[in-house]
C-alpha positions as CSV (number, residue, x, y, z in Angstrom):
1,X,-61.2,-45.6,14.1
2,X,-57.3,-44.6,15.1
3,X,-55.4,-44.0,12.3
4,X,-51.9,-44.4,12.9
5,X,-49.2,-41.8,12.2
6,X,-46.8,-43.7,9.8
7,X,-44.8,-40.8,8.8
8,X,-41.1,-41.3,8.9
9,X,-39.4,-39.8,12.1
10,X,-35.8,-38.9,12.2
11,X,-33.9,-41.3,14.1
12,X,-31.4,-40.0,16.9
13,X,-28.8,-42.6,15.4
14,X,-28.9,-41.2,12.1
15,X,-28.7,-38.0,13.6
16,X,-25.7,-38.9,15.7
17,X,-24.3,-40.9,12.7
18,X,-24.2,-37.8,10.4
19,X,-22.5,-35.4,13.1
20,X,-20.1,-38.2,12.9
21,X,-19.2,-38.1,9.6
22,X,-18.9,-34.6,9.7
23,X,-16.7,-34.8,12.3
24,X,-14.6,-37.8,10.6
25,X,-14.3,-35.4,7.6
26,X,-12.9,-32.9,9.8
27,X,-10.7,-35.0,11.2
28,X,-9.4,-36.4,7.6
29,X,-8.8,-32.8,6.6
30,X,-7.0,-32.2,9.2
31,X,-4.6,-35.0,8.8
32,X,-4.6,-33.7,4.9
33,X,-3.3,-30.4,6.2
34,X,-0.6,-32.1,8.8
35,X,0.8,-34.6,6.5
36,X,2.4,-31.4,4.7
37,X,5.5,-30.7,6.9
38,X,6.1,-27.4,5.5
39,X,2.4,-26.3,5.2
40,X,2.6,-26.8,9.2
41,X,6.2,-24.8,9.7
42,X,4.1,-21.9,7.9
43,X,1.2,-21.9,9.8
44,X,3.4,-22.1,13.1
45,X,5.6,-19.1,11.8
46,X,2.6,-16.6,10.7
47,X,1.1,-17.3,14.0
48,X,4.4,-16.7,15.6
49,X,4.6,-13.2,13.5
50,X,0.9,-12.0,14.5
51,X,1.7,-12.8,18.5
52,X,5.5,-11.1,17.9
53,X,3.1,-7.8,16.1
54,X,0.1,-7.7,18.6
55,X,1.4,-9.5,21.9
56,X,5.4,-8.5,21.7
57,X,4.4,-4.4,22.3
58,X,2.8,-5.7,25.5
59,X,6.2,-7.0,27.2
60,X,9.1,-5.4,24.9
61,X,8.0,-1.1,25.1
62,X,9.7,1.3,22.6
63,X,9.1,4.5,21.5
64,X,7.7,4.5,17.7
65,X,5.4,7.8,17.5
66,X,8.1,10.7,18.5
67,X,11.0,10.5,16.8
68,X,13.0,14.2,18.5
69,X,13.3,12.1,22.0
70,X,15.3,9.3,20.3
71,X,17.4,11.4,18.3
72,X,20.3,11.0,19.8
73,X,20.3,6.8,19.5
74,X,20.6,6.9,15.5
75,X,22.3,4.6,13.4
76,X,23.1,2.1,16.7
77,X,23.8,-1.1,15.8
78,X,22.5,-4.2,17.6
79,X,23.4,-3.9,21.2
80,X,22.4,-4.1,25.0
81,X,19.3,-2.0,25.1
82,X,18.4,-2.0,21.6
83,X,18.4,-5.8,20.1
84,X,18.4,-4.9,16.8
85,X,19.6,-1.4,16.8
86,X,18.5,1.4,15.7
87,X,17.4,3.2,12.4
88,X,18.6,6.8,11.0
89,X,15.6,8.5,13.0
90,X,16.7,7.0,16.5
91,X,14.2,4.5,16.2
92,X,14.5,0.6,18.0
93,X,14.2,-1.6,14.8
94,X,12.4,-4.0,16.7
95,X,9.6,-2.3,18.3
96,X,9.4,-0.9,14.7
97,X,9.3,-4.2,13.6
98,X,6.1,-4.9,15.7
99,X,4.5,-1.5,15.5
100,X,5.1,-1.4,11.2
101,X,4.1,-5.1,11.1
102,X,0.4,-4.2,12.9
103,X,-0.1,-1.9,9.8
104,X,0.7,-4.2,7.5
105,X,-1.4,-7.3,8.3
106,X,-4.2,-5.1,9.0
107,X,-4.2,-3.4,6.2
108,X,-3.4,-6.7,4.3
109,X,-6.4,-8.7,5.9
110,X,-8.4,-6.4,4.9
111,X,-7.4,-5.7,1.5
112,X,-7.7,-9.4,0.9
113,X,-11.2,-9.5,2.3
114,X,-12.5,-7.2,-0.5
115,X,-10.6,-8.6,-3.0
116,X,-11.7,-12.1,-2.3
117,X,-15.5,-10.6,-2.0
118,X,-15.4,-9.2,-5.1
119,X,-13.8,-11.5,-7.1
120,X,-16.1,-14.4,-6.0
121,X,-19.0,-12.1,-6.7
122,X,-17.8,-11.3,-10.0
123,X,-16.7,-14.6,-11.6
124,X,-19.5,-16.4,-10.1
125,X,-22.1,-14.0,-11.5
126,X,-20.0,-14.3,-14.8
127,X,-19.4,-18.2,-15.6
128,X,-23.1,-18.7,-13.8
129,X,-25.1,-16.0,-16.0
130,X,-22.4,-17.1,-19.6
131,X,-23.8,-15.2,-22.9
132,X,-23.2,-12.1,-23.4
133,X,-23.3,-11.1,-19.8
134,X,-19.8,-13.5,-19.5
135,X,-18.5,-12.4,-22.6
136,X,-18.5,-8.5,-21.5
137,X,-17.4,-9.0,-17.8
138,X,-14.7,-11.0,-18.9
139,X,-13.3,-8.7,-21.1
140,X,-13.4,-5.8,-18.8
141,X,-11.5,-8.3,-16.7
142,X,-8.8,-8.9,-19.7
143,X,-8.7,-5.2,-20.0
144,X,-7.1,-4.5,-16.2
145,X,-5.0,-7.7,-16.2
146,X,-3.0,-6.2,-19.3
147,X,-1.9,-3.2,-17.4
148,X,0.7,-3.8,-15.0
149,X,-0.7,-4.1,-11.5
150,X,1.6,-1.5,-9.6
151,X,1.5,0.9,-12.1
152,X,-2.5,0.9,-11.9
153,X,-1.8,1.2,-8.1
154,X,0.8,4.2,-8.5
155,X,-2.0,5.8,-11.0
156,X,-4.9,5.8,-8.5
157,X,-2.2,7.3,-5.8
158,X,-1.1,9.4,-7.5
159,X,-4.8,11.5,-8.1
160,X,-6.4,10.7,-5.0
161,X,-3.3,10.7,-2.3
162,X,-2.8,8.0,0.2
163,X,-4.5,7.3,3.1
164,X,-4.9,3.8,5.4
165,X,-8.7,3.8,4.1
166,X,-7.5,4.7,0.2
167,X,-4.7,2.1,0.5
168,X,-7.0,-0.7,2.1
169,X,-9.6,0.4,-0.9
170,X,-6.9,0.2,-3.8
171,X,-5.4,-3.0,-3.0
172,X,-8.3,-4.4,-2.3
173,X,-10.3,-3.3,-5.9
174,X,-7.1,-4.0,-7.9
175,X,-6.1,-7.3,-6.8
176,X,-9.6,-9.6,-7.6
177,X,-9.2,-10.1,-11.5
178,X,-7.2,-13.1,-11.6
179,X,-9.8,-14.4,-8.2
180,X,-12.7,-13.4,-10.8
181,X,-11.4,-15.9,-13.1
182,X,-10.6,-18.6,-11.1
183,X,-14.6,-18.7,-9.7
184,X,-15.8,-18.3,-13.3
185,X,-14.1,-21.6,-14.2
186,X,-15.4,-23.3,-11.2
187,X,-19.2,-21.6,-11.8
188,X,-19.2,-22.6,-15.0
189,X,-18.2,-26.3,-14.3
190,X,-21.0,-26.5,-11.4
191,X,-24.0,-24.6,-13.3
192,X,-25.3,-27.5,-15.2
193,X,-24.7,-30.4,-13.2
194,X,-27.0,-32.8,-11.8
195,X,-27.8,-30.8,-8.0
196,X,-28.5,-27.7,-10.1
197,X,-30.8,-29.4,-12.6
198,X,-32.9,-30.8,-9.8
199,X,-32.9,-27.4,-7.9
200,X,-34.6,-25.8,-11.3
201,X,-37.0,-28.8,-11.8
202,X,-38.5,-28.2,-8.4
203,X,-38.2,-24.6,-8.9
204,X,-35.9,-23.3,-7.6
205,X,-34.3,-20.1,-8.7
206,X,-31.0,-19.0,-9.5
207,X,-29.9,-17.9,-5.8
208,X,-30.6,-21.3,-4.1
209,X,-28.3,-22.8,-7.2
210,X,-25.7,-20.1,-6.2
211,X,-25.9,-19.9,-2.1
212,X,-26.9,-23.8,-1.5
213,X,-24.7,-25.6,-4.3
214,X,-22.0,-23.4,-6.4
215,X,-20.5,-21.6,-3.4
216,X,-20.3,-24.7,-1.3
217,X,-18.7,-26.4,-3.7
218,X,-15.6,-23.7,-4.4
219,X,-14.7,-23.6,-0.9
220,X,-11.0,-25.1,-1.6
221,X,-10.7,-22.4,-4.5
222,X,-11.9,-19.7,-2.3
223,X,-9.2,-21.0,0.2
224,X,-6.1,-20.9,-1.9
225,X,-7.5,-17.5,-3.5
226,X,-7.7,-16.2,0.0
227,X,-4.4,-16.9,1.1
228,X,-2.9,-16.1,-2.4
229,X,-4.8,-12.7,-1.8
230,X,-3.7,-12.1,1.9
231,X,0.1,-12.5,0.7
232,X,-0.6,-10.6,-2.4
233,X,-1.7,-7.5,-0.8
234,X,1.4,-7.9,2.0
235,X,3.6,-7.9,-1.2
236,X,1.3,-4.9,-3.0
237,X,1.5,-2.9,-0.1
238,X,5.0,-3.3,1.1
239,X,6.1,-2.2,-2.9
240,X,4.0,0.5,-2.2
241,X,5.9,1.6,1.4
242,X,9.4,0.8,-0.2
243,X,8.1,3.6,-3.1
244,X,7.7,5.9,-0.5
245,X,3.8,5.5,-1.5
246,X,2.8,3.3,1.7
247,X,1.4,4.7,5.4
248,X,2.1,8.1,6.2
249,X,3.5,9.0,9.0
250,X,3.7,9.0,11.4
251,X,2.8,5.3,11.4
252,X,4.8,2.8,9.0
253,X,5.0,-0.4,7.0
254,X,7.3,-3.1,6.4
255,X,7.8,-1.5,3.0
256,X,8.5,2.0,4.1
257,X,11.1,0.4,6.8
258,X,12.7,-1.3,3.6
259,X,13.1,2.0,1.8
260,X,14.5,4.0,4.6
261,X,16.9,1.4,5.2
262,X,18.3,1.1,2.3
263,X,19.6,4.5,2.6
264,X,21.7,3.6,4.9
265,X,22.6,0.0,4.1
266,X,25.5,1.3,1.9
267,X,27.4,3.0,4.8
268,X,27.5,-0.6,6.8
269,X,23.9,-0.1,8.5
270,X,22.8,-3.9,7.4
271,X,20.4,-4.3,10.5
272,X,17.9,-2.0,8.9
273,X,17.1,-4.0,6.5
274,X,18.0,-7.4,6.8
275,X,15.4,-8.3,10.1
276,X,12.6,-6.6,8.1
277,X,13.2,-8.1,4.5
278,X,13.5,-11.8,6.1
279,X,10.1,-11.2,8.3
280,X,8.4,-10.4,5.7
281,X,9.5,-12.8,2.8
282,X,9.5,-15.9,4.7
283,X,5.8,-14.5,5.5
284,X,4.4,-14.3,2.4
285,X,6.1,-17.6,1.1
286,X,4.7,-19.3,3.7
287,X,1.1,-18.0,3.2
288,X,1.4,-19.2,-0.3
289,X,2.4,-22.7,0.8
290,X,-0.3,-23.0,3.7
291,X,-2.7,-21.8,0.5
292,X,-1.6,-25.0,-1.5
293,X,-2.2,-27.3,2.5
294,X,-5.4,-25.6,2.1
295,X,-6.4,-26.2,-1.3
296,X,-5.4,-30.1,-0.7
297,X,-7.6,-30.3,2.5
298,X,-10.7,-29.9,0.2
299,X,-9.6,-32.0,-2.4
300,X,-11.7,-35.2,-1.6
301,X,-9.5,-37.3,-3.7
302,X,-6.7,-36.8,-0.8
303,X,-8.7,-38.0,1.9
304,X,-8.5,-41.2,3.1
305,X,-11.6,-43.6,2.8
């Protein structure tokens, strides 16, 4: 007697039909993120600042690194041979430009990239555990938000010194509270919901609800927190630099250019800080703005049908 195999097989056109959906949902996002004008001007203008930091060295050279060769071109201002002129230590202010503004995004990134880890970490674990566990990681939370976020970051300077590593470390374990909170909310909204009841009644445990449904599903907040995060540490560490609290040298940061440069600005020397101050502000407002395209892409209510 055959039997016959009557087991459902998946079909190649339901197969091909759900990589095109995915791909029509890209697609919709996309046109989410385009039909905001200004979103796209800010997207084009921090790209243009990361190829102007990492690709300009390659094709405009400067000395940055040994400040007794260009001591005799100090003060200059904006000519043949030096652009933007030069700063009080002989320095061209537009290599300086480039070289402070690799310190700054990297430093930035990465800054953001802890903060973002641990605050999703933290408020997930929080609004997804509630109780007690919620009640007393929340109020630690409450605790650092009511002191003032750069003198917290001048205290922990001040004992343990400054360094690229401490400084990457600071900013990035001082800046996640407010992200903490915003993934509690979203945690707490997604915990008891219909996928996360049907994970439990087939048994599964707590990480599949996390991993497979509540993290998936706070993509657009983790988005706008990132970006939000990414221009917040700029910011942190630029008031940091302009504190004389920033890089040491012999490397440097938008914020230690400022603060040098304002030295200087009352005795007519305007091109030390104006180049830096517009770079930099126009860079953080337009991450914030790209962070609102962002949070808009996910939001399914924008996409068209």
């Amino acid at each position: 007697m055959t039997v016959i195999d009557q087991r459902p097989e998946s079909s190649p056109q339901a197969s091909g039909g759900d990589v095109r959906g995915t791909e029509r949902m890209w697609v919709q996002m996309f046109r989410v993120f385009l039909s905001n004008k200004i979103a796209v001007l800010s997207a084009l203008y921090c790209i243009g600042v990361v190829l102007f930091c990492y690709v300009g060295p390659l094709f405009y050279h400067s000395n940055q690194t040994d400040a007794s060769s260009s001591i005799l071109y100090t003060n200059l201002p904006p000519q043949k041979g030096f652009p933007l002129g030069t700063d009080y230590l002989g320095f061209d202010i537009l290599g300086r430009l480039m070289f402070a503004g690799q310190s700054s995004l990297e430093l930035g990134f990465l800054a953001a990239l802890i903060s973002l880890v641990v605050g999703v970490g933290y408020g997930v674990l929080s609004g997804y555990r509630g109780g007690w566990l919620d009640a007393l990681l929340m109020r630690i939370v409450d605790v650092m938000l009511s002191i003032p976020g750069l003198f917290l970051l001048l205290a922990v300077i001040s004992i343990w010194g400054r360094s690229k590593t401490l400084l990457i470390l600071v900013l990035g374990l001082t800046g996640w509270f407010g992200d903490a909170r915003l993934l509690r909310g979203e945690a707490i909204a997604l915990r008891d919901r219909e996928f996360a009841q049907a994970v439990r009644a087939m048994g599964g445990g707590s990480g599949r609800i996390i991993w497979r449904h509540i993290l998936p599903n706070t993509v657009s907040t983790m988005m706008t927190v990132a970006t939000f995060a990414l221009a917040n540490s700029i910011l942190a560490l630029t008031s940091l630099g302009f504190l004389q609290l920033g890089i040491p040298l012999p490397e440097t940061d938008w914020g230690t250019m400022i603060q040098f440069g304002s030295q200087n600005f009352q005795i007519g020397c305007w091109w030390q800080i104006y180049p830096v101050c517009i770079l930099f502000l126009l860079l953080v407002i337009s991450f914030n703005y790209i962070g609102d395209a962002m949070r808009d892409m996910f939001e399914v209510r924008l996409r068209e049908r």
